[in-house]
C-alpha positions as CSV (number, residue, x, y, z in Angstrom):
1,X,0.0,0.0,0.0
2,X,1.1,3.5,-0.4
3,X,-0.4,6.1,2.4
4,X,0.2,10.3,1.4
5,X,-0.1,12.0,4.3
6,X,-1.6,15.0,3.2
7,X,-0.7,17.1,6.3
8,X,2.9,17.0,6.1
9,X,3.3,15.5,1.8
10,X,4.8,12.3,3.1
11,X,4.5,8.9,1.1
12,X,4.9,5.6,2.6
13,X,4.9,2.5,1.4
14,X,4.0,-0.4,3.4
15,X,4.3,-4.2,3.1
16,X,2.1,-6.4,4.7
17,X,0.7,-10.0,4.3
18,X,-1.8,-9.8,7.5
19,X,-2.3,-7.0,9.7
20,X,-0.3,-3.8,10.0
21,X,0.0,-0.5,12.3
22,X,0.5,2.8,10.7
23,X,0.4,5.5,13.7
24,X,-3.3,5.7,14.3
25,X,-4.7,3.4,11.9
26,X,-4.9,-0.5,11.7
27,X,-5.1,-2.5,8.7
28,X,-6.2,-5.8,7.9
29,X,-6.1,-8.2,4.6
30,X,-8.9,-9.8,3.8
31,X,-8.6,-10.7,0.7
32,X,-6.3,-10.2,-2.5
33,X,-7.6,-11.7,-6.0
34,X,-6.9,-10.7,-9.6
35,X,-9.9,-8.9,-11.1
36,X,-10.3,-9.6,-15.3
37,X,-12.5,-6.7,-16.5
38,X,-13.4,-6.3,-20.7
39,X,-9.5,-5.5,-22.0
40,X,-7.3,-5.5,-18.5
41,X,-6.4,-7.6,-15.6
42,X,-6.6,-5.9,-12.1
43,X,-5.7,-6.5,-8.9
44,X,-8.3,-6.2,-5.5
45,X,-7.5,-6.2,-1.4
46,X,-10.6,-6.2,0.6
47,X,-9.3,-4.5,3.5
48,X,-10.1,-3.4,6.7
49,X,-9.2,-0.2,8.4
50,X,-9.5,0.5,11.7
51,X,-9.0,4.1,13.5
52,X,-10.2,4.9,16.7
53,X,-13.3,4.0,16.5
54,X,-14.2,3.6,12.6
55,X,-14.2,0.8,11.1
56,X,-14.0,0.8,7.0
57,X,-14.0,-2.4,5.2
58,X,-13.7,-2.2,1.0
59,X,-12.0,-3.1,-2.0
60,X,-9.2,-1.3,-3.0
61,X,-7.8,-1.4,-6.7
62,X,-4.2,-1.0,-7.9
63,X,-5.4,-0.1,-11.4
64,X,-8.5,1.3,-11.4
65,X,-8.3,3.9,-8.1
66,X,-11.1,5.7,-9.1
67,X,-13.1,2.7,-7.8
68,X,-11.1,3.1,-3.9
69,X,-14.0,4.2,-1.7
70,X,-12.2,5.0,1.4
71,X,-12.3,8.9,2.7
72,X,-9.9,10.2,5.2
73,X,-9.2,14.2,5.8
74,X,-5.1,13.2,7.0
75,X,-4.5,9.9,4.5
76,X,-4.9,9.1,0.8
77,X,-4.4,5.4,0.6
78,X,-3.3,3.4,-2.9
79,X,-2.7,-0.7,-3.5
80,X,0.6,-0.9,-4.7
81,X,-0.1,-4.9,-4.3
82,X,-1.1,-7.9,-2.6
């Protein structure tokens, strides 16, 4: 995954096959498959985030971002892979 941190214009990536702990937030993998859509092959995580008390759980897409769901006012959040 790679996390921006919009308050300070930091990118991070992280690498993790489980469960992982970036400062406040907690993530979880789910799931990772390959997606095949009309002309391209994708790649999906269902993951689950945790912060305080939020929980998000959604697919995120490595190609297809636009289809990323997940809203947070500090962190933009990418798949790099699974």
């Amino acid at each position: 995954m790679l996390i921006l941190d919009k308050s300070s214009s930091s990118k991070y990536e992280l690498e993790f096959s489980n469960k992982y702990q970036f400062r406040n937030l907690s993530f979880e993998l789910v799931s990772c498959i390959d997606i095949e859509f009309d002309k391209y092959l994708d790649t999906a995580a269902l993951i689950k985030i945790f912060q305080n008390d939020n929980i998000f759980i959604g697919w995120f897409f490595k190609y297809t971002d636009e289809l990323n769901v997940y809203s947070n006012k500090i962190y933009e959040i990418s798949l790099t892979d699974c």
